[in-house]
N, C-alpha and C positions, 0 to 999 in steps of 0.2 A: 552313484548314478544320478540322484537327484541335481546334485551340482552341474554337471554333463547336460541334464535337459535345462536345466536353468541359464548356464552360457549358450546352448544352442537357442535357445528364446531371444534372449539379448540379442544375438545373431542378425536373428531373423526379423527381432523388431528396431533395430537400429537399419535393418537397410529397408524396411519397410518407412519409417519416419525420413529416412534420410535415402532415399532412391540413390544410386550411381547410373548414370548414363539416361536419366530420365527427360529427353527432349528430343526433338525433331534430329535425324542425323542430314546436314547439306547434301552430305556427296554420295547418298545413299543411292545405291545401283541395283538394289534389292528391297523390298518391304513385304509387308502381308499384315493383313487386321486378324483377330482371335476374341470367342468372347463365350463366355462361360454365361447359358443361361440358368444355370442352378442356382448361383448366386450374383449375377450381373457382373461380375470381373470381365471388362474389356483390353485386349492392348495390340497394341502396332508395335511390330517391331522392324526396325530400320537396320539395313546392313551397307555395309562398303566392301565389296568381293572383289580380290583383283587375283591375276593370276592362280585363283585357287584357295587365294587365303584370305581370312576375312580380319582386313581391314581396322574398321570401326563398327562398331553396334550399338545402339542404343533402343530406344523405347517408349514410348507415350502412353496414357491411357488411366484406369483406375482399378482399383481391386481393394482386395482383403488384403491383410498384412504378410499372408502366405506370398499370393498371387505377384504385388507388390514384391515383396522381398524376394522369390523366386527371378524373376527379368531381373531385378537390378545384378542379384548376383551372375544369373546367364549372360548377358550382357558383357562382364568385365571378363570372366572366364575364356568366352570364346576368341574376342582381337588375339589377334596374330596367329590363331590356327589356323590349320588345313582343314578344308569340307570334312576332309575323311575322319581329322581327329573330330572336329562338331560330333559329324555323327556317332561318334564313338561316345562322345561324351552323353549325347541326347541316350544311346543306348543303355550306358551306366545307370545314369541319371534315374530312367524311368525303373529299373530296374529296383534304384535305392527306394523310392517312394512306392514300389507298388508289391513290391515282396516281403515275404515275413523278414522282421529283423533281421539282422545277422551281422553280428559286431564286426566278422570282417570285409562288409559289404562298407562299412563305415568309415573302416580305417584306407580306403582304398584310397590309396595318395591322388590318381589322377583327378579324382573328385575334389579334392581340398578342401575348401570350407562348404563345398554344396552337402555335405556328410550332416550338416545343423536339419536336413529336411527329413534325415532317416523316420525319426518320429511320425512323418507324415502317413504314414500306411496304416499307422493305429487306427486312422482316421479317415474312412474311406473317401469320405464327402471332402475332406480338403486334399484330397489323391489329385483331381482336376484341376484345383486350384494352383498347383502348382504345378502342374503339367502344362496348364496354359500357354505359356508363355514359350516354352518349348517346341511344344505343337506348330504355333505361330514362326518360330525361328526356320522349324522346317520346311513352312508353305513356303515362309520368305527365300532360305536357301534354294527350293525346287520350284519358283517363280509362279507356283499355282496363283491364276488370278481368283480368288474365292473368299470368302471367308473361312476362319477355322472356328469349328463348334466343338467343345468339348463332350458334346453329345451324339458324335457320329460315332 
């Protein structure tokens, strides 16, 4: 098990160092800002929605290495899905970080490598932090003009 938390750390700190999809997106037909006043993790995230299905994604902004690593992986996850799978996915997702363990909450394939954040629930205070960025996806998908606070 040790081993298992120690790849999912790599995981999480290689896309935290190294963001995927970390920049303004052009053709974005979707955005929303998100910003975690507990620990100052801010982010925008930018979507391209066409027929139903999103496009491109990306994301700007700054955070913790959770918060950070969180968007970069949401980001590449969601291109090319349906709304409906997003949603499903934001379902899963919150579901991995905020409920007690459960190894086969982990091994849940649709998740793929977002399964590295299971450990997050230990950790109540970093639950937000990586909901962040999710949270934000959603305003973005439901075009709420708002900010998202991780504190509503």
């Amino acid at each position: 098990m040790s081993e298992l938390r120690e790849l999912y750390q790599e995981v999480i700190l290689d896309h935290s160092r190294h963001p995927r999809n970390h920049r303004e997106l052009a053709g974005a037909n979707r955005s929303a800002e998100g910003f975690n006043p507990l620990c100052g993790d801010k982010a925008t995230v930018y979507l391209e929605v066409e027929d139903g299905v999103v496009r491109a994604a990306s994301f700007v902004g700054r955070g913790c290495s959770i918060s950070t690593a969180s968007a970069s992986m949401m980001t590449d996850i969601v291109k090319g899905r349906r709304l409906e799978e997003v949603e499903e996915l934001f379902r899963r997702f919150h579901e991995l970080i905020t409920a007690r363990p459960d190894p086969a909450r982990q091994a849940d394939p649709a998740l793929g490598k977002l399964a590295v954040f299971a450990g997050v629930s230990e950790f109540p205070v970093r639950v937000k932090c990586a909901s962040l960025p999710w949270h934000t996806l959603r305003a973005a998908l439901a075009q709420e003009n708002r900010p998202v606070s991780t504190e509503e």
